[in-house]
N, C-alpha and C positions, 0 to 999 in steps of 0.2 A: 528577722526570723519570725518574731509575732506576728509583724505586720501581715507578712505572707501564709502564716496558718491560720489568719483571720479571715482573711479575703477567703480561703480555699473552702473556710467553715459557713462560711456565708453564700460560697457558690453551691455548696452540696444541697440538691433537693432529696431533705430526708422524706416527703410520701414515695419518691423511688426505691429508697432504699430501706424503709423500716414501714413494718405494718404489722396489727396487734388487734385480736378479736377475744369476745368471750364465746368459750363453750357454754352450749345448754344441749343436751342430745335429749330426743323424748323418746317415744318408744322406740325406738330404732335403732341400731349400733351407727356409729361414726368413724367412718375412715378417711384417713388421711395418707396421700401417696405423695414423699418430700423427697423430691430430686435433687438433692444437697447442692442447690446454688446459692440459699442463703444459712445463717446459722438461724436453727429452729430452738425453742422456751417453749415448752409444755406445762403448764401447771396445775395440776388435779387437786380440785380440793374435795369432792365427794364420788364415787364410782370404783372402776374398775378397769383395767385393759391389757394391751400387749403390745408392745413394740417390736419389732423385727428389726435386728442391725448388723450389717455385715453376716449376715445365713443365722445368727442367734434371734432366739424369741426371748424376752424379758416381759414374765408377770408385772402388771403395775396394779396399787392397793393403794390409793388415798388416804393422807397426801401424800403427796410426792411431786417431783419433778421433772422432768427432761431435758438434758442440753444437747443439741445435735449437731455438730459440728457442717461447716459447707463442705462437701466433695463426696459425702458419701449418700447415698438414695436412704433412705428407709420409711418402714411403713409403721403407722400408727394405728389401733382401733380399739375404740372407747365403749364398753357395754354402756346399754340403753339407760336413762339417767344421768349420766355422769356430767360432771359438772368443774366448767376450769376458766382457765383463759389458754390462749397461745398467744406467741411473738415471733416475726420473721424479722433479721435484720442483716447486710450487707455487711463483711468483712469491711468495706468503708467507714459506713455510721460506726461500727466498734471501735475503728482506732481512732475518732477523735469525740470519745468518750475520758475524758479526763477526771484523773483517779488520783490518790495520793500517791506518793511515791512507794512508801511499806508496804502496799501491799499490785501496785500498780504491775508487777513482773509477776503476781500469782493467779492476778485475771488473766494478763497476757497467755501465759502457760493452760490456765482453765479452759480458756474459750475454744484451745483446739482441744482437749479432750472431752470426751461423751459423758456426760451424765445419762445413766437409763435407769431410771426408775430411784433416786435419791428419794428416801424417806424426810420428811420435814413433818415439823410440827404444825399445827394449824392456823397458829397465829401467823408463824411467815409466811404459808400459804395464804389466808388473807390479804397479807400485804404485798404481796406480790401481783394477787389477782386483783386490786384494787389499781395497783401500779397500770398494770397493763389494759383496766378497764380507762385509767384517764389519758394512757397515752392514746388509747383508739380515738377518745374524745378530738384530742389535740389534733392527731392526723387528718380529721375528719373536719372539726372544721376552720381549720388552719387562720387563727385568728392572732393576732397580733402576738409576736418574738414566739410562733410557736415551735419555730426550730429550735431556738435554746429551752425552750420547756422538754420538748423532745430528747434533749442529748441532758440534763440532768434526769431525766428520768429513768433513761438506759445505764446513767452512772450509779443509782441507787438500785437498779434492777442486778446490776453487775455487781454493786457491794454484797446485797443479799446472796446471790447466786456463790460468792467467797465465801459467806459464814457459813453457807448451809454445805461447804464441800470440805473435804479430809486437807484443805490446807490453811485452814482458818486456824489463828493459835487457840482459839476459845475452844475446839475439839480436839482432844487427848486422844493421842494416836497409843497404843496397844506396843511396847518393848515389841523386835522384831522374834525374840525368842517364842516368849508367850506369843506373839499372832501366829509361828510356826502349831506353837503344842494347840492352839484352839483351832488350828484350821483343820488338822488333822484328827481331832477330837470331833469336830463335826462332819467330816469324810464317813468318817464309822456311823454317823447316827443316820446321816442321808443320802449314800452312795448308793441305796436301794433307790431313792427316788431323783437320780438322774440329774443333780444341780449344775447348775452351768458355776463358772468359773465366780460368773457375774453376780450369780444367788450366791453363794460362801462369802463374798465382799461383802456386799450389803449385810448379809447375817451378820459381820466382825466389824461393821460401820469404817472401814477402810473403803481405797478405791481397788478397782482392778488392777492399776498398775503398780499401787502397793502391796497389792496381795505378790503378786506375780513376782518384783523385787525382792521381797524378802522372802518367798518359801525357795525361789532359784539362789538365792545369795546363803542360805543355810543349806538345802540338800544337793545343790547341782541341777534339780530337776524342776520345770515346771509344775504347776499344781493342779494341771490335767494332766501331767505322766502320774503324778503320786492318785490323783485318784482314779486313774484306770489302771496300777498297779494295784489297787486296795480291792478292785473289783475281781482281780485277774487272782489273787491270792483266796478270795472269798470263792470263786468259780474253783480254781484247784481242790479247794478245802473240800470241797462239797461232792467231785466228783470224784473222790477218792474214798471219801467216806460213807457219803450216802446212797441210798438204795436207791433215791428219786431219777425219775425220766431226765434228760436234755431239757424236754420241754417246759419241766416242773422245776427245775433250777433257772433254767432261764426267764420262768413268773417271780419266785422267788429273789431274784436279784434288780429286777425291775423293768428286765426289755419284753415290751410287748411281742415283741416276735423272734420266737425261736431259731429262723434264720440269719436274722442278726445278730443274735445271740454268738451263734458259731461262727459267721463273718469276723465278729468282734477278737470271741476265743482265738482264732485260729492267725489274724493280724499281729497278737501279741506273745503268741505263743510258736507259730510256726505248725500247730499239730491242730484239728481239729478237736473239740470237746470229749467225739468216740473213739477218736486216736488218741488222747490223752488218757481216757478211764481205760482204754486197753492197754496200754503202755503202764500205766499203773498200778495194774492188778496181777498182769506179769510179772513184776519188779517186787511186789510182795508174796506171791507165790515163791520167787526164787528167791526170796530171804527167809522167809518163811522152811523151804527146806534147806537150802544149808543152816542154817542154826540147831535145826532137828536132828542134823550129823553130827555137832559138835559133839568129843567125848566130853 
């Protein structure tokens, strides 16, 4: 069995299959359109940007990182300055990157999920952008055993990529209660400005799919129903109480357009925003006078 994963490692030509550039963008923004045939490494150590995944956009703020799994497209774009490396590499080159064992089933599991936009410190960014500055060297001028330089390099690249992700033991993960009472503590502060699922993760330094696991495994409900429930309770609140327009609750709560506003309203409610503050003022008028009956 050696024998034969040695000959296999030795047939692989890793320039096919792994290829590793540094960012410098000057004036100009930088875009990148990734057809998910290979798995993409983004690592930003000075700038700015946004990633587009699966119909979401994610702020990215240096440093940080990116892992993008193969199968899915998504778009990259770096305001001007910005400063990194990337890495493209083949579902092949990854599995015969050889890891320890402890922690060898947490890459495996990693590599198909998306890192977007992981905060890191700057020294790992360093060393990662260092990394990936020597393997380009290597691929480039492919000088003696630089396949096995190649494949320990992706093995260190991949160690790093564990520490710097919610399954490293060296990161303290958050009691799933507390991550419930915090995430919901942060719905109230930033539900007016429209957080994807992905921004409350990152804030609570969890992944998405821990966020998602535990606020579903304590309410029953995902944590886009609780926070379009929290919006939908803030909308009622408002249009029952206040004297302000559709229009003016609908700035207030944070959707730029008042049409969506009431698309939104009316999805979760069944009534439109002006069906709802008429249905409402109704229902207090008629409590309003029976009470004023009672003897």
């Amino acid at each position: 069995m050696r024998g034969s994963e040695h000959v296999a490692r030795q047939k692989l030509d890793l320039a096919q299959e792994v290829e590793s550039q540094a960012i410098a963008t000057t004036l100009d923004k930088g875009q990148w359109m990734l057809q998910g045939r290979r798995n993409r490494l983004f690592v930003l150590m000075s700038g700015a940007g946004e990633v587009s995944y699966r119909g979401e956009a994610t702020t990215l703020q240096a440093p940080t990182l990116l892992w993008i799994p193969t199968g899915t497209p998504a778009q990259l774009t770096l305001q001007a300055g910005s400063r990194g490396a990337w890495m493209a590499a083949s579902d092949t080159a990854l599995g015969q990157v050889g890891l320890p064992g402890n922690i060898s089933e947490d890459v495996r599991w990693l590599s198909i999920r998306p890192q977007l936009g992981t905060r890191i410190d700057r020294k790992a960014a360093a060393q990662l952008m260092t990394l990936l500055g020597d393997m380009e060297t290597e691929l480039r001028d492919n000088g003696g055993a630089a396949a096995e330089m190649v494949r320990h390099q992706l093995a260190i690249v991949s160690i790093l990529l564990w520490r710097n992700s919610d399954l490293s033991a060296a990161v303290r993960q958050p009691a799933p209660r507390a991550l419930v009472s915090s995430f919901l503590h942060l719905v109230d502060q930033h539900m007016r400005r429209h957080w994807s699922v992905a921004d409350y993760a990152r804030s609570l330094r969890v992944s998405s799919d821990r966020l998602n696991s535990a606020i579903l495994r304590a309410t029953g409900q995902t944590p886009l129903a609780l926070i379009h429930a929290r919006l939908m309770k803030e909308s009622r609140q408002m249009l029952e109480d206040s004297g302000l327009q559709i229009a003016e609750i609908a700035s207030s709560l944070g959707f730029e357009d008042p049409a969506y506003f009431s698309r939104f309203f009316k999805r979760h409610s069944g009534r439109s925003p002006r069906q709802f503050r008429v249905e409402a003022t109704r229902e207090q008028v008629n409590s309003a006078g029976s009470f004023a009956a009672w003897p």
